[in-house]
N, C-alpha and C positions, 0 to 999 in steps of 0.2 A: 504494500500500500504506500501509496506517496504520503513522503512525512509530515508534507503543509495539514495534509487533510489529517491525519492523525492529531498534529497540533491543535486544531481548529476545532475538533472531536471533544479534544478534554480540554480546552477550554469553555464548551457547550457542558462537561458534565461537571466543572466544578461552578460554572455560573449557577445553575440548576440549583445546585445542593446550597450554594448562600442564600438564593433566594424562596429556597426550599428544603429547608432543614431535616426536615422528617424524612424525605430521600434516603437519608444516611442509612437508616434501618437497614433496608435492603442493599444499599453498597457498599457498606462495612464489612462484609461477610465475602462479598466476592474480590471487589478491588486489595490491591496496596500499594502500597507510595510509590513500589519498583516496578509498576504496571505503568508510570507514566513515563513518556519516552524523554520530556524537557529536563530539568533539575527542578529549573523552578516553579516546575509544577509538583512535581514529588514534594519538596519541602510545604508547600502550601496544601495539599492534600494529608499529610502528612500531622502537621494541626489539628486537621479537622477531624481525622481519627480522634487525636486525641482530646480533642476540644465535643466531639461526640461520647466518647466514655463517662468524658467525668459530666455530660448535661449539662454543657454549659452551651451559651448560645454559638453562631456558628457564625460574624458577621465580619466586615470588612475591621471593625476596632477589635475583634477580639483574636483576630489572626495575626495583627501585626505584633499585638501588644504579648501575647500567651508564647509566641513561639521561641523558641533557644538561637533558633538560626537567622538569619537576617531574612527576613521577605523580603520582594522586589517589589519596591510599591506600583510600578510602572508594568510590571506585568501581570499585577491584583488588577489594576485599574482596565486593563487589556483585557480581564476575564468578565469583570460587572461591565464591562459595553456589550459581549456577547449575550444573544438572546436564550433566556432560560424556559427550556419545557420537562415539561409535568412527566410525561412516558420517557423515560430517559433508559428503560432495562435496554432496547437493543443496541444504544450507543456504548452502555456497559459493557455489553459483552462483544465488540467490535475493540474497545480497547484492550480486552482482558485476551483475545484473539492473537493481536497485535504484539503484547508484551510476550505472550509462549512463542511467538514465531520467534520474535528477537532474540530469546533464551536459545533456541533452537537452532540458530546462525551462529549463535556466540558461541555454542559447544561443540560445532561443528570447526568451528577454526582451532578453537584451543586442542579437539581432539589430532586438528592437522598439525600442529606445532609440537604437541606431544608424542605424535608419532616418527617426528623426524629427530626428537631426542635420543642418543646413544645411550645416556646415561638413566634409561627407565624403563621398566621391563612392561612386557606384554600385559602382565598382573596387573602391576600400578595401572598399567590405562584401563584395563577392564574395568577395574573399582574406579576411577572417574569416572568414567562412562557409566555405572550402574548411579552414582553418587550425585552426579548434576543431573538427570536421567529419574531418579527419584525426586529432587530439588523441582524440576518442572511437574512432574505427575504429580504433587503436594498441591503446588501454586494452581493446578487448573481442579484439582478435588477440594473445591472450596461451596458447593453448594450442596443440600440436603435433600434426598430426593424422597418428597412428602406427598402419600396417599389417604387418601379416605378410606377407612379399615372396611368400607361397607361397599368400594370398589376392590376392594381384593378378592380375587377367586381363591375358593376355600380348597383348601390340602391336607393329606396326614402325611406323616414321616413313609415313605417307602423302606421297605425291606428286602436282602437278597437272604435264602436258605433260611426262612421264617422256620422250617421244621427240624431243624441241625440246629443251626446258632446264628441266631438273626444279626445282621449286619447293616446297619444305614446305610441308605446310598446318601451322598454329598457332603459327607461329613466324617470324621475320626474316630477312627473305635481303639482303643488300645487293650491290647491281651499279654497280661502279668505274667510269671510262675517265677520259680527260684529256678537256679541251673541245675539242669537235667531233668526235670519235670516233664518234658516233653511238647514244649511248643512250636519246635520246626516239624512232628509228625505231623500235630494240632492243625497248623497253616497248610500241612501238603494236602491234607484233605481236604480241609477249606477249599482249595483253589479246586481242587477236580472236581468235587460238588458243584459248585460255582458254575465252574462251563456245561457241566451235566445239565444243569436248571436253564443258562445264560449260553447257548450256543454260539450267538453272535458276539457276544463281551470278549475281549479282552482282558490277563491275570500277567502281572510281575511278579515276582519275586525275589528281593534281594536279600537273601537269605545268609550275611555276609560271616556267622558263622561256622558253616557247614561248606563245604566244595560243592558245586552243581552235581558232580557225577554222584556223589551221598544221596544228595537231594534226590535226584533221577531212582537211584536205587528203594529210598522211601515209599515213592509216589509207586513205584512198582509192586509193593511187599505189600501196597492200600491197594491198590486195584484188587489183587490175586485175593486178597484173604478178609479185606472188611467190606470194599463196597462192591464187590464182585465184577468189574466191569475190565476190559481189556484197555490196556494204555496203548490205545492207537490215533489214529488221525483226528478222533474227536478233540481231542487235547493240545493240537497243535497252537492253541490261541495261551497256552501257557508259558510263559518265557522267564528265566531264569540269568544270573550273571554271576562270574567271579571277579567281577571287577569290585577291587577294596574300597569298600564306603569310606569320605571325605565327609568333615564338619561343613555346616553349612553356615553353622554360624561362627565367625573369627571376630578378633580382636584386630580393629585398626585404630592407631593414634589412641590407643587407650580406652577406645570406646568400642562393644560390640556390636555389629550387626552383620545380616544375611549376606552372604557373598553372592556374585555373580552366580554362581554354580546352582545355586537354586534355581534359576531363571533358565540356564541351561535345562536342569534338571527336566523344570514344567512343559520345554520343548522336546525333550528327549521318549517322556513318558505321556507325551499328550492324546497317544491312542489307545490307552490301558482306560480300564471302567474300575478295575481291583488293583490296588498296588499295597505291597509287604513292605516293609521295613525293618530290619532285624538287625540287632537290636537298637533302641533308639539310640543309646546314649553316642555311640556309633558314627550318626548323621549330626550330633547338638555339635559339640566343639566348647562348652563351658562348665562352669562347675553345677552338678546335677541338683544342688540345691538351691541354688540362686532362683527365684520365683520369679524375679523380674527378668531375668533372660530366659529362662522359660517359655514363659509366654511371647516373648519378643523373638522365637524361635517355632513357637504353635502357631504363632496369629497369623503366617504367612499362609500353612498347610491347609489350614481351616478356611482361607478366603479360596485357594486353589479349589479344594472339593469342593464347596458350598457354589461358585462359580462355572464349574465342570462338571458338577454332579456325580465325584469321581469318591469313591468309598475307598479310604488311605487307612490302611492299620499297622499300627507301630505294636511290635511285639518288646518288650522290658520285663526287664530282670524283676524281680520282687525279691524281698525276705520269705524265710519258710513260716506259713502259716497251716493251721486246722485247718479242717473241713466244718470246725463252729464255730469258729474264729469270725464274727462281723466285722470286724474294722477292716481299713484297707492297707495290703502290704507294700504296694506298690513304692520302687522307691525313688526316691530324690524329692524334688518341690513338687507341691500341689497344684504347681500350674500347669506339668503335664496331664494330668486328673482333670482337670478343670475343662481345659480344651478340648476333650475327649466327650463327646454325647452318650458312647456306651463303651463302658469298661467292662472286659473279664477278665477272672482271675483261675489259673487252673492248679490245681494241687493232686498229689497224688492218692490213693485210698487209703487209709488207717483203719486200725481194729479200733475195739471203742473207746481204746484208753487215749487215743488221738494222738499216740507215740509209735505206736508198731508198724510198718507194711503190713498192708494186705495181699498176703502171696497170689492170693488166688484170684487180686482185681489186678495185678501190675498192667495189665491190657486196657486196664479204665482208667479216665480220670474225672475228678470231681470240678465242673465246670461251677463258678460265683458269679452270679451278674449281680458285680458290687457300685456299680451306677449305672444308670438308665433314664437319661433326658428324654429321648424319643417314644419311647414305649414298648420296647423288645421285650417286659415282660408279656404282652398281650400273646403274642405267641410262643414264646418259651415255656410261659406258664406258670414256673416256678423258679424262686432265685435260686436255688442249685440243682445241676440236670449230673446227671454221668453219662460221659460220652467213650467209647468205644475208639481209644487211640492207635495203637499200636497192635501186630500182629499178635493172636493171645498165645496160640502155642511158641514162640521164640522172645517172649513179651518178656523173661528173663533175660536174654541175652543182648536186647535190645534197651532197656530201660536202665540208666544208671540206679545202682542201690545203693543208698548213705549205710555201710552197712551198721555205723553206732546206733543208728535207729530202731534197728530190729532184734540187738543184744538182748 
């Protein structure tokens, strides 16, 4: 856009706002000072933010007199000769346009001038690039998108394998146990169920503690001996990798956040319906307690499904708990819990002293649905099921035994 006109633009939307104050409401929220292309108009806008917070009036005496910085009286006076209208949203959002383009140009050059840098790796630009790249998606997610609850088309939570172990679609489930408990059998089944029910879906697996050719052998030993079926072509929508999971979330300049590699990630896995994760802590990159990294490590996964409609479960380690144990074992911060709609937890059988193996169940495990946002109990039924793990006649040889447990 030619600059004159842009000029001339916001001079029309800050005449507006002197001579119409209550403007402000509504362009307080989208505009800011670095949206206008002049200085001296940023500095004179800039005021009026501030002179709109504290309710104070908004006037030609109260901009020169309130502000820290010098106004230009001669370009105040330039603005009050321009004519002020009432409808001023679409001239708002022509400058707020205007400003992302500019952002747009400008990170295109710097990204030109950092690539002819010897002395900065491919890394550093990427995190530029995600970091100004986020700076602008910030600046244009500035408005709130407001429905009338009695315009919205009515929904329940969706579910895949409501009669196994229900799983949300669009959102995070996470599934606990202690090591060795058996959660990579848990998930192979999951997935074959999965395309059994879901022919056309897509299942990942990144199972990053076990070799794929394990895994292979698992998904095998389930076919033959629990769900009866042949591991043939049906299956081919199942994918697996040994490639070694990376943090996604790092430490830059002292501050955490999401690295590039997630954004890879969203583009790498964008035609999966099911995706694993094993085990989380694996994929975080920070200390497992920290709540507020946590979350600043969920809140991303959570927009991706809920967005995609993509059913993501993180399998995690727990402490060893009963099978009457209520509380939750799961470990690190609560904001993994949090972020999760529906949590299980799996444990092995005990006799009833809730100390001993049960020789005779090592093929079962006792499934906990120890939270439940969406309503999985409605077809689960009951918060603890026993599901049918692992092969029963080699269900010794296959199951790790703590054996102080069963002294």
């Amino acid at each position: 856009m030619n600059h004159n006109f842009t000029i001339e633009i916001e001079k029309l939307v800050l005449s507006s706002i002197i001579f119409n104050p209550i403007l402000m409401d509504g362009i307080s929220h989208i505009l800011k000072a670095e949206d206008f292309f002049i200085k001296a108009h940023r500095d004179i806008f800039e005021i009026m933010l501030e002179l709109h917070h504290d309710e104070m009036p908004i006037d030609e005496d109260f901009i020169l007199k309130s502000s820290k910085k010098t106004i230009d009286e001669s370009v105040l006076l330039n603005i009050l000769s321009s004519k002020p209208i009432t409808k001023v949203n679409k001239y708002v959002d022509v400058l707020k346009e205007e400003s992302i383009r500019r952002q747009i140009q400008s990170l295109s050059i710097e990204l030109k001038r950092e690539s002819e840098n010897e002395n900065i790796t491919n890394f550093e630009i990427f995190e530029l690039l995600k970091d100004r790249q986020n700076e602008i998606i910030s600046n244009v997610q500035n408005r709130i998108d407001k429905t009338s609850i009695l315009d919205i088309e009515e929904d329940e939570p969706k579910f895949y394998l409501k009669d196994w172990l229900p799983i949300p679609q669009g959102t995070i489930t996470m599934i606990s146990a202690p090591g060795g408990t058996g959660k990579t059998w848990l998930i192979v089944q999951l997935a074959l169920k999965f395309i059994l029910e879901n022919s056309d879906k897509k299942a990942f697996l990144w199972l990053s503690e076990d070799l794929s050719s394990i895994v292979k052998h698992r998904m095998k030993s389930i076919c033959e001996n629990i769900i009866f079926e042949e591991l043939d072509e049906r299956f081919k929508n199942i994918d697996i990798t040994n490639t070694a999971p990376y943090p996604f979330l790092q430490k830059d300049k002292g501050v955490f956040k999401m690295s590039y590699k997630f954004d890879e990630l969203k583009i790498e896995l964008k035609e999966y319906d099911l995706i694993v994760l094993d085990p989380l802590l694996a994929f975080y990159g920070a200390d497992e307690n920290d709540n507020s990294n946590a979350r600043l490590f969920m809140q991303p996964f959570m927009n991706w499904a809920k967005d995609t409609k993509k059913s993501i479960i993180f399998l995690h380690h727990s402490s060893k708990s009963s099978v009457n144990d209520n509380s939750s074992k799961s470990r690190g911060a609560g904001a993994f819990v949090d972020a999760s709609r529906v949590c299980y937890e799996l444990n092995k059988i005990y006799e009833k002293d809730n100390k001993t193996l049960d020789f005779d169940s090592l093929h079962l495990r006792d499934i906990k649905l120890s939270k439940d946002n969406y309503g999985a109990i409605k077809y689960l039924k009951k918060f603890n099921v026993i599901r049918h793990i692992t092969p029963k006649e080699s269900s010794k040889s296959f199951v790790e035994i703590v054996f102080d447990s069963i002294i």
